[in-house]
Structure formats: structure tokens, C-alpha cells
N, C-alpha and C positions, 0 to 999 in steps of 0.2 A: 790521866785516870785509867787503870786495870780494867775492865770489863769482864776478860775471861782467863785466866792464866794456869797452864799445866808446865807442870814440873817431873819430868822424866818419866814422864802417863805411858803406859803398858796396857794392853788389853790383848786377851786370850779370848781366840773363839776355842771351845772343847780344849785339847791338847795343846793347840798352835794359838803362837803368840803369833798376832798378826800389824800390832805397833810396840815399837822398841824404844823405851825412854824420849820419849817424844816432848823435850819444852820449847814452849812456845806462848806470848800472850799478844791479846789485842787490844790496843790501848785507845782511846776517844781519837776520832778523825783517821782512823784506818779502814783501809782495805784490803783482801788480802786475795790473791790467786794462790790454790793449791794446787799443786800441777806434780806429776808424775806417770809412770809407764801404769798401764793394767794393769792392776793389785798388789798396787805401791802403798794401800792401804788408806786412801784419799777418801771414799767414801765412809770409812771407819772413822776417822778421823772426824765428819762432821758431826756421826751420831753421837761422840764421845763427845761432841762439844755441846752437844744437846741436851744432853744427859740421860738418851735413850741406851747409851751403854755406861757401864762404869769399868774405873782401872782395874786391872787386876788384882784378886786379895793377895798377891804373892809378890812382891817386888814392884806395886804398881803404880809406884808414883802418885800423885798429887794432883787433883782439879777442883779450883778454887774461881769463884764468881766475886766480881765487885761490883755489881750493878746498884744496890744501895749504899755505897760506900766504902767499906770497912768488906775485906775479903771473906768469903764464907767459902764449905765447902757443901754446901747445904744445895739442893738443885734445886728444892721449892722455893716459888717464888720467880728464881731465875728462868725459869723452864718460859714461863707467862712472858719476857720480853725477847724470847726469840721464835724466830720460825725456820722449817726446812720445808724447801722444794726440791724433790728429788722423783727421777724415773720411778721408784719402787711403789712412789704414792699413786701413782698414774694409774702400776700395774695393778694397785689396791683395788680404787676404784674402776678398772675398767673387767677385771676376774670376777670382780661378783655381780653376778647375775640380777640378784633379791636388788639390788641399788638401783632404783630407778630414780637416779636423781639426775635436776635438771641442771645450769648451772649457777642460778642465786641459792638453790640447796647445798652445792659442794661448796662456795663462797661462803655460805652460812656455819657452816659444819668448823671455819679455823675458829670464828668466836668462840667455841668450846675446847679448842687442842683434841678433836677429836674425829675418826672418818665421818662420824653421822653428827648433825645437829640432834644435842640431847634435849633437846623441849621447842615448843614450837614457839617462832620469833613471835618477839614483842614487836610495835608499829615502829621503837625505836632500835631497835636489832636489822628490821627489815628497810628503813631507813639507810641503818648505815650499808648494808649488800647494795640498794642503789647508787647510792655514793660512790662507794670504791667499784663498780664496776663502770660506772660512767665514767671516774679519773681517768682509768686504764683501757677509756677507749672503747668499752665492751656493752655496753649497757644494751645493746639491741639483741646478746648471748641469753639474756637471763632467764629463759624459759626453754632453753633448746636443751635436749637429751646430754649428757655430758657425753657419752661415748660417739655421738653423730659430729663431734667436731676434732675441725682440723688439727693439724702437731701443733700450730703455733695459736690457734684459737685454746688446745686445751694445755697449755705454756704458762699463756695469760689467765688463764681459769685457776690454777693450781700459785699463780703470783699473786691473783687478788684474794686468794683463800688466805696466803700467808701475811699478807698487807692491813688485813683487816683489822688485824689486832693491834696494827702498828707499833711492829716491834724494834727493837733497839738493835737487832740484830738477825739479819739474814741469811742463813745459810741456803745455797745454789749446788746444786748437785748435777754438774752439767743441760744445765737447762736450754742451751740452744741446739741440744740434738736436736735433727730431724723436720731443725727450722732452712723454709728456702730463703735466699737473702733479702728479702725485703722484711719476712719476717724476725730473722736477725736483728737486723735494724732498730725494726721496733722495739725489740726485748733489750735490747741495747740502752736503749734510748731510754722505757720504760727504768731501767734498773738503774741510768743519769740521775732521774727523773727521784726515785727512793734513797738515794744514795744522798745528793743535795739537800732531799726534806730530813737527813738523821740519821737515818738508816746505812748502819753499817754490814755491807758486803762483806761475807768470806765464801769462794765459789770454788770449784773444782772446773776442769777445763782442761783439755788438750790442744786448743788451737788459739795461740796467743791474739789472731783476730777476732776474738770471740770474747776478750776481754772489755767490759766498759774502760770508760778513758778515766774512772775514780778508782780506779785499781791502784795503791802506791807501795804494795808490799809483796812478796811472792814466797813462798815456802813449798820445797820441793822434796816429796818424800822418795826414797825406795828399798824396797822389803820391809816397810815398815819402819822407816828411820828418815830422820831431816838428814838430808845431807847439801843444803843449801838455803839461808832465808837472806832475806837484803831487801833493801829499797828498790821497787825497779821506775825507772822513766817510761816501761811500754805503752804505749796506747795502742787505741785499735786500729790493727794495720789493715783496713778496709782498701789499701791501696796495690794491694799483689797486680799484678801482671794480667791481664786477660789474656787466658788461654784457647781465646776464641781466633787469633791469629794462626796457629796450626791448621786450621779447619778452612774449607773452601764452602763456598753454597753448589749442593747436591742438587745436578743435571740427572736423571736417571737415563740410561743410555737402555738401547732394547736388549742387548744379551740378559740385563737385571733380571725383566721383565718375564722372561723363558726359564731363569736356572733354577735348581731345584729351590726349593724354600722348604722352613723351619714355620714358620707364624706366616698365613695371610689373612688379612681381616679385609673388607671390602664393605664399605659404607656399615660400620656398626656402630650401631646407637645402643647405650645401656643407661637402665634407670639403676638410682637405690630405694630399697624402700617399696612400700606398701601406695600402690596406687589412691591418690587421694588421703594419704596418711601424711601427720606433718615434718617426717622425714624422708619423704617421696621428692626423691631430686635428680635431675639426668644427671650421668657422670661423664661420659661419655657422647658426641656426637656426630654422625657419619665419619667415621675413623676410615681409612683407604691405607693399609700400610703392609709390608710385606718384610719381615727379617731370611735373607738367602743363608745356603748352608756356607762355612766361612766369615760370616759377619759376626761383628761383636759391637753394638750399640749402646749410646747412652741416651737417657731419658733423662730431658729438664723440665724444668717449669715451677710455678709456686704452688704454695699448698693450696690445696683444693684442686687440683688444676685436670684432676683426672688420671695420674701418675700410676698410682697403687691401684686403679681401678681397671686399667690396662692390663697389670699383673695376673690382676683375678681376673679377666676375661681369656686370656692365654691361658690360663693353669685351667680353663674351666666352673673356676666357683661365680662365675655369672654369666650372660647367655645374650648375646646381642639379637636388639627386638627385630619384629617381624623386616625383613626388605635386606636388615644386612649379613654376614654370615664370616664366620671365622674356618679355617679350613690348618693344619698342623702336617707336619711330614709329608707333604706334596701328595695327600689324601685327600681324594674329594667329598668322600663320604666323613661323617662328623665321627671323631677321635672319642673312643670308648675313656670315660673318667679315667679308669686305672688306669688304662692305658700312657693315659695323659702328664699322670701323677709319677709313673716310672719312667717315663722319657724325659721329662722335667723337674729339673729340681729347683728349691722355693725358699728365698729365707728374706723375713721381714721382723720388722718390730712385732706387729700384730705375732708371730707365730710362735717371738718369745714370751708374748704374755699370756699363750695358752698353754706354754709347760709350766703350770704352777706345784706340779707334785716332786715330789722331791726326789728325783733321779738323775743318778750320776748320770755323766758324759758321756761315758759307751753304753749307758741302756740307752740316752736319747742319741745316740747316734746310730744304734741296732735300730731305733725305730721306723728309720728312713727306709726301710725295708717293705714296710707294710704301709708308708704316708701314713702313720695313725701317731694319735697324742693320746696318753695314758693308757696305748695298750698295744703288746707286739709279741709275735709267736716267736718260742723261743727259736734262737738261730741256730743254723746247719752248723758244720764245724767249717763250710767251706764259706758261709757269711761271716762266719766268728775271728776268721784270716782277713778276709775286705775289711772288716772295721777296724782290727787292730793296725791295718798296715792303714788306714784312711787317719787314724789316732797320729800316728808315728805323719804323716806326707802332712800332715793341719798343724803338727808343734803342741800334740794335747798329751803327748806319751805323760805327762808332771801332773797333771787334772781329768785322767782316765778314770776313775778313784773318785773323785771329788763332785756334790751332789750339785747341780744347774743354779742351784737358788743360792749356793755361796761362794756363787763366782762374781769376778766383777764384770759390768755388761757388755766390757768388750770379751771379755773370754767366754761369756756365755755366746756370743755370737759366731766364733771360733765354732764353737761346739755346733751351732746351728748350718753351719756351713759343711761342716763334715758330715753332717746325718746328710746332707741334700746330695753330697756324692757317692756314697756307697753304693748305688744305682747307676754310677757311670751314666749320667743324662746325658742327653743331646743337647739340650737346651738347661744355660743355669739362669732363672732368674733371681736377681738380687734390689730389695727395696733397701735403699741408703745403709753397704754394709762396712762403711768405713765408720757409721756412727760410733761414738766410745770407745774409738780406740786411740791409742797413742801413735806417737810418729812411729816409732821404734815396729806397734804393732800393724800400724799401717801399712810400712816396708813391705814387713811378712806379708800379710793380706796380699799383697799387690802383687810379691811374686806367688803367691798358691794359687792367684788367679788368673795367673799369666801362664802359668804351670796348667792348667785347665782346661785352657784357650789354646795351647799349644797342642794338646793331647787330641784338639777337636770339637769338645764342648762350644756351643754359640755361646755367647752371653748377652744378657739386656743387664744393664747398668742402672738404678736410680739413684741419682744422688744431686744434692744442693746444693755443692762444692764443685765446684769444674776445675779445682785443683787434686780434684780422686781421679779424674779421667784414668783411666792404664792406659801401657803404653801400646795394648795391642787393640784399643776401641776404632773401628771403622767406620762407624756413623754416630750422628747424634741428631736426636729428635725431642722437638721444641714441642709442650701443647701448652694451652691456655683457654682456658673454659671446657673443658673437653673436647677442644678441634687441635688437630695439626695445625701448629703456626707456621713452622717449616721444619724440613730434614737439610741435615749437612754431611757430605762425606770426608771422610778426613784426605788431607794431604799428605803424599808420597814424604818421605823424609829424603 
């Protein structure tokens, strides 16, 4: 039986076609991995299947549902038995301010196919938000701020929103960014878990580990076109190689201890939140750690774990309590903000989800100029040379032109990376910037940031894959609860 079927489907955003005769259908007992490079048009592709976009009126082929039988081209109706989980909804919810919702309110809000719950739950509405957040594990979430939680707590928050309605069809819009691997697992396992009870997967994804083991179909776009679908056998290759055999456990020897340094923290403690408020939580605990000039580090551990909380205490947007103290460029005296913000450059999830205004590439990458979001003086003609030649050294020269919000999120992160160097830092830090990207764009990443590190730049590293390590990382550093569990220094090759 059909469920969903397109016949040589076309969709134009403005001018640009951005899917090309695209047929493809999903028939009872599939599953599907869509896989291709950045802005192969994968993410088009689910909304088109959603019916949040439509084909084009010009050559645009055909999308036809069979959910009650007999094929229709009609979305009503069909709309009610599917659902999407996508980064966009995340960014939905986490940009607007006025949303103070907790999370049996976001849960509550898929019963409607809408960001807000439109009327306030009945006993049996608020019933079933118990229910499905207990299945999936979560039931102790349901009064916590939706923005205070983790990647993989608000993963599962945005899976039980789409679950509630228990639809016949699921679309995943790479949903394990930014998960560490035990969280993986669970969203794995979770998705076994829906998959078995009916629920048909179609996901996007760039990392074939990353796939559930009910995946049995794969369709791979690029520039907008199939040019590969088939049966695959993949399962989840959760058996790669540890890459923790290159690495030795780190003696610090005393030359360490004397040379100049980039970052020293000495017994720091950081809370979040409002003392006595009930997002008041340490993040952080007596931290001892020191990055030297020449080093280039990676940062592990699970979510929660204090990761990105590290970031903001080096960049300065938080301040270690009274007893410990952070000290930068072998100054002893405390590093003026700006100061802080031009010697260091900064790119995370969080930073893409505060450009929500709609500016190209080179005004967000002029903005790296001033560290500011939605606003930058205009540039010298001698800054107007640094960006374009920083456009041209990042691979953005094709989406210079091209506005932040209609990029896909690995090229949007490209672009965040280039604002953070126009500044020529001393220090780049990077919260998990392989997320969303393809192998292809990986590559590249890997060497612009080897390219980086060559020139001088330090780097800190975060990421949940110790398959992104570069090849030019010198240490790596473990926490877990907010303490150092240990550091490692790499071995000589």
C-alpha cells in the first residue's frame, strides 16, 4: 500500500528550483534514510512531504497521499497522520522570548499541529502528555523550562511533541545533532521503539551510524535530484574503531606549567541561573585547567556535562564564583570583555539560533567585527577585503549573496565560522562544528581548520564524535558533572 507518492515533484524557492523531478514513494513497512551533501535539498524534501511546501505551479510534478486508500492529491487530512522533528522547530521555540513554555506545554502543542497549544488541555489531553512522556523516558521533564534543557533532553522533547499524535509517519530532520553517544543510543533506540509500534521513519542524516537498525531504504539526493534509491542492509555501525588508541594519558611535565598560556582557570566554580530560582544549577565545579600557546584541544563528555559551559566562561559570558578565577593571554589582571570577544572567536548552535534576521552571509560575517547580532557599523574598505578574502579561504564565495535562514545548517555554520575569523583570534572556540555537515563538508571543515591552527590560532574542540578529532588536536579533556575526569595528551605519530 502507497502512503505517500511523488512523481517528478519540483519545488522553487523565489527564482531557484531547488528539487528537480524528484519520484519517489513510501509504501507500508518502509523506512527510509535520505542522505546527501549540504543543500542537496534533503531538508526540502521532508517539507514537501509534509505538505508544508507545494510542487511547483510550473513543471511541478505530482504529490499524491494514500493514507485512506485510494490516492488523493488533497494534503487535508494527510497532514493529521504525519509528523516533523527538525532543528528549525527547536530554533522556533528557543528565538521566541514570549514562549515560556515548560515541557508537557511543547508536548501538548503537537495535539494541535501547532507551535502553541490552542485551548487549554482537557484531563484527557493532559493524560495523554503523561503518558507519552513517561514511554519515552521523560516524565520527570514536564515542568522544566523547555530552553534549560539539554540537546538530547530537548531531542526527546520535540519526539514526544511529534509522537503524541501517533502518526503514521515520521519525518527526522537530522535529529541526532549534537547528541553525545549515550544520548545517541537512546534516540536510537527511542526511534526502534516507534518504528516497531507502526510508525514509519523517513530521516535525513549524514552519518550512516546514526541510522536506526529499521532503516531498509536509502534515497540520496544532489542539487536537488535522486541520483540513487535502493534497498540498503546498513545498520547501525555503532562499532567504528576507538580512536582513544592514538592518545596516551597526560603527565603534565613542569616546562607546561611556566609557558606562556591562552586560558587559565584555577579552581572555578560556575552556577546557571538565579540563586534559589528553579533553574539555578552549578555547571561547573573547581575547574584547574590551563590551554598553552600552541595547543589545540578537544573537549568530551555527555550532555549536561559542563561542555558549553566552559565555552562561556572563557569567552567571558560567565564568571567563576568567589575562591576561583580565570586569567587569558598570560594576564593577570581580568581580560576587558571586548578585549575578550576580539581575541577569541566563538561558534556554537546557540549563536546560530540568535541570527534569526534575515541577513546574508557577508553582512553576518562583517558582523564578526563588532561581536554583535543584528547590528554592525558599516565596514572600512580595508574590513570590506578581510571578509571577502575570509568568503573566498571558508568555500562561501557561491552563498556571499545568499540570506542565513535559507541555507542549509551546515552552510549556515560555514558562515558562522567565517564571522569568528575575520578578527584573526588567538584562540577559536568551537561547540560541535562538524554538526550538519556532510562527509564531503567535513573534509573541507577539517582542513580550514587545520588551515587555522597552522597559521597560529589555538583551538578548543567540542564535539560527541571522537571521529571529528583533527589531525592537528594536542590534548583532550574529559568532564563529567562539571569536574575534570581527566586530560589526555596526544601521541607523537
Amino acid at each position: 500500500m502507497i502512503l505517500i507518492q511523488l512523481t517528478r515533484a519540483s519545488v522553487d524557492f523565489h527564482t531557484t528550483r531547488v528539487l528537480r523531478e524528484v519520484s519517489w514513494e513510501l509504501r507500508r513497512g518502509e523506512h527510509w534514510a535520505i542522505l546527501g551533501g549540504n543543500g542537496a535539498g534533503k531538508s526540502t524534501l521532508l517539507r514537501l512531504i509534509l505538505g508544508e511546501l507545494w510542487p511547483a505551479a510550473e513543471d511541478g510534478g505530482e504529490r499524491r497521499y494514500g493514507f485512506g486508500g485510494a490516492l488523493t492529491a488533497s494534503v487535508i487530512g494527510a497532514r493529521k497522520r504525519m509528523a516533523l522533528v527538525s532543528g528549525e522547530q527547536h530554533l522556533r521555540y528557543a528565538r521566541n522570548e514570549d514562549w515560556r513554555l515548560d515541557v508537557a506545554a511543547v508536548v501538548l502543542s503537537g495535539l494541535f499541529d501547532n507551535s502553541l497549544a490552542l485551548a487549554r488541555p482537557t484531563p484527557a489531553q493532559e493524560k495523554q502528555v503523561a503518558k507519552t512522556l513517561a514511554a519515552l523516558g521523560i516524565a520527570d521533564l514536564a515542568t522544566r523550562d523547555f530552553r534549560s534543557l539539554s540537546q538530547g533532553e530537548l531531542r526527546k522533547t520535540l519526539i514526544a511533541r511529534a509522537l503524541i499524535r501517533k502518526p503514521d509517519v515520521l519525518l527526522l530532520d537530522e535529529v541526532t545533532v549534537g547528541l553525545d553517544a549515550a544520548a545517541r543510543r537512546d534516540m536510537l533506540a527511542l526511534l526502534e521503539r516507534a518504528a516497531a509500534g507502526g510508525t514509519h521513519l523517513v530521516m535525513t542524516t549524514h552519518r550512516v551510524e546514526d541510522m536506526p537498525r529499521a532503516i531498509n531504504r536509502t534515497l540520496t539526493l544532489r542539487e536537488g535530484r535522486v541520483v540513487d534509491s535502493g534497498i540498503t542492509r546498513v545498520r547501525s555501525g555503532r562499532t567504528r574503531a576507538a580512536h582513544a588508541a592514538a592518545f596516551a594519558r597526560f603527565h603534565p611535565n613542569g616546562n607546561r606549567e611556566t609557558a606562556p598560556y591562552l586560558v587559565r582557570l584555577t579552581g572555578a566554580t560556575v552556577a546557571r541561573g538565579e540563586p534559589g530560582g528553579a533553574r539555578h544549577a552549578i555547571a561547573l565545579r573547581d575547574v584547574t585547567w590551563r590551554v598553552n600557546r600552541g595547543e589545540h584541544w578537544m573537549i568530551l563528555g555527555p550532555n549536561g556535562s559542563g561542555k558549553s559551559s566552559l565555552l562561556k566562561l572563557i569567552l567571558g559570558e560567565l564568571w567563576p564564583a568567589e575562591g576561583g578565577a580565570i586569567h587569558r593571554f598570560g594576564a593577570e589582571r581580568p581580560s576587558n570583555v571586548w578585549e575578550v570577544k576580539r581575541r577569541i572567536g566563538w561558534v556554537a548552535h546557540e549563536l546560530q539560533v540568535r541570527y534569526s534576521a534575515d541577513w546574508t552571509a557577508r553582512r553576518v560575517i562583517a558582523s564578526g567585527f563588532t561581536s554583535s547580532i543584528g547590528w554592525t557599523d558599516a565596514v572600512t574598505p580595508a574590513q570590506a577585503a578581510i571578509v571577502e578574502d575570509v568568503i573566498d579561504r571558508c568555500g562561501l564565495r557561491p552563498l556571499a549573496g545568499r540570506s542565513l535562514q535559507r541555507m542549509s545548517f551546515g552552510q549556515a555554520r560555514r558562515a558562522l565560522i567565517a564571522r569568528a575569523l575575520v578578527t584573526k583570534p588567538e584562540l577559536l572556540a568551537l561547540d560541535e562544528p562538524f554538526d550538519g555537515l556532510d562527509g564531503h563538508a567535513r573534509a573541507e571543515m577539517t582542513a580550514l581548520l587545520e588551515g587555522v591552527a597552522a597559521d597560529g590560532a589555538g583551538l578548543i574542540l567540542i564535539s560527541h564524535h571522537e571521529a571529528d578529532t583533527l589531525p592537528c588536536i594536542t590534548h583532550r579533556l574529559w568532564l563529567r558533572g562539571g569536574r575534570v575526569a581527566r586530560q589526555e595528551h596526544r601521541v607523537s605519530a
